[in-house]
Steps between C-alpha positions, in 0.01 A plus 500: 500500500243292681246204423249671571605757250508279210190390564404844493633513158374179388139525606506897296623314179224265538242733618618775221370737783597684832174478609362126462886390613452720816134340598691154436808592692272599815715827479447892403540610154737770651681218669520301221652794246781573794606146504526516120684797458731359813568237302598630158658798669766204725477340105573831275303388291077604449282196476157590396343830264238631677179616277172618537393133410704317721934399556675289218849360591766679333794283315690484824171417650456231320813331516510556948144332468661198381739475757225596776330216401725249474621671885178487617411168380764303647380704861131365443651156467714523790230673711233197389744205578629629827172801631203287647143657516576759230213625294588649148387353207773271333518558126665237247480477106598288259497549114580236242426375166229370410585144679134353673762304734623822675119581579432152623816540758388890597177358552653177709711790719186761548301174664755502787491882607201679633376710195383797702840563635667547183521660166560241206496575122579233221555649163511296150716753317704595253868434503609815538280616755619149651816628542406887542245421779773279747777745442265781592383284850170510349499108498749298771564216214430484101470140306705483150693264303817516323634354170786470270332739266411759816763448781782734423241794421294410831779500707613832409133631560479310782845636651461839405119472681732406780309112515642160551371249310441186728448149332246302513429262276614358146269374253427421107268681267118382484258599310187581679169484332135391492434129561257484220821634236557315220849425645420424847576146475813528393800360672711810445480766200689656258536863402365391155186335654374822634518745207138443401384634868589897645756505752392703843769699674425762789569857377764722636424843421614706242869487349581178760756276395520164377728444854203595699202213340386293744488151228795349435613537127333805462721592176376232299283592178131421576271448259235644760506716794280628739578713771318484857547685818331229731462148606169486424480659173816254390297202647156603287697533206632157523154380491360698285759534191714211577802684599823406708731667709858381578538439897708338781217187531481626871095534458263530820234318401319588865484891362492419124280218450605145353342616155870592415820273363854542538641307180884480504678709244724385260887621452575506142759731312283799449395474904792335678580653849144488642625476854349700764621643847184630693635652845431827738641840527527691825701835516856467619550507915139513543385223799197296369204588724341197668281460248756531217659176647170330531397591141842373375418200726209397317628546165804277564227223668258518189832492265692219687166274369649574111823416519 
């Protein structure tokens, strides 16, 4: 088995075709299908179907891509810290919740690398897909918080996505609304205080647990509740029926305006626990890219200015 091999593989899975992964490999197709059935004869195991439509990766397939990756990976890392003058494309991703603070720092770590050099992708996502898209190498790093409520279930998703959860920062329950609400000059708030106004949480996806809500307290009984899928939609809503959202009170107000409050939230009996533990996951044994480092650079430098 050789590099060059699994990126063979890699670039088919992507491509989803011999042909476009031979143009991008510089190689022959009949090259390219050798190498492949090399491979999964040293393996005994077969990779990919091959259809009049294409190659899909087989259940063994899929599971050798993920090692590939995370093989390959660690090789581009190694080959951009230590190779001089080499000319690939670097990629790195990062998904997260919906937290305008991990933007600000991807933005802050894009301004220091030459843009047409490299590949970058940012994606505001669901939790699942969070955790789906870093254990599949399709991000580097993935932003999410922890909880009483949420920890022991996360964990176990997190360790059987084989991720480590890396901490970042702790911090109390806010709620984040318009600055024109009726409660926006409050000192703190109660649960009581907001059952007049709908509550705005992210949605999931079908059949998602409670475990996997990106507000804190997400079992409470609301009075109202409106689901979202974006920032922006969350933030119109805010203005335009008065609603809340519960949040870290980490808010950007260079990417989201300064048309938005963070009121402190108040711990009573019905909402006690209201802690939060926002941090990043990575994928076990996988080296951070340079840019991984620098993006977890500038989160810990616009953090450090909250504690």
């Amino acid at each position: 088995m050789t590099l060059t091999q699994l990126h063979y593989i890699i670039t088919i899975a992507e491509t989803k075709s011999l042909n476009k992964a031979a143009e991008l490999l510089y190689v022959s197709q009949p090259s390219l299908t050798n190498a492949v059935k090399e491979l999964e004869k040293e393996l005994g195991v077969v990779l990919f179907y091959r259809g009049g439509r294409g190659v899909a990766l087989t259940s063994d397939g899929l599971e050798f891509l993920l090692y590939a990756k995370e093989i390959y990976s660690n090789y581009e890392n190694i080959l951009h810290k230590y190779k001089k003058g080499g000319n690939y494309k670097k990629k790195f991703g990062v998904s997260t919740q919906h937290y305008s603070f991990a933007v600000k720092a991807f933005v802050d770590m894009a301004k220091e690398f030459d843009m047409s050099k490299y590949e970058f992708a940012i994606r505001e996502t669901r939790t699942g897909e969070v955790i789906r898209d870093v254990s599949t190498l399709k991000s580097e790093v993935g932003i999410l918080y922890l909880c009483d409520f949420n920890r022991k279930s996360m964990i176990k998703l997190l360790n059987s996505a084989n991720l480590v959860f890396h901490h970042l920062i702790d911090c109390q329950a806010y709620v984040y609304m318009w600055k024109k609400h009726p409660l926006a000059g409050e000192t703190s708030i109660r649960f009581e205080q907001l059952e007049s106004y709908p509550c705005l949480s992210f949605e999931q996806g079908e059949n998602s647990s409670f475990y996997l809500a990106e507000e804190i307290l997400s079992t409470n009984e609301y009075a109202q509740v409106i689901k979202a899928n974006d920032r922006a939609t969350m933030l119109n809503l805010m203005v335009g029926l008065n609603g809340y959202t519960l949040c870290s009170g980490i808010i950007c107000e260079e990417l989201n305006g300064s048309d938005y409050i963070a009121v402190p939230f108040e711990d009573d009996s019905q909402s006690a626990d209201s802690a939060m533990e926002i941090g990043y996951v990575t994928r076990k044994n996988v080296i951070l890219s340079e840019m991984g480092e620098k993006y977890i650079q500038a989160i810990k430098q616009y953090l450090k200015h909250l504690v």
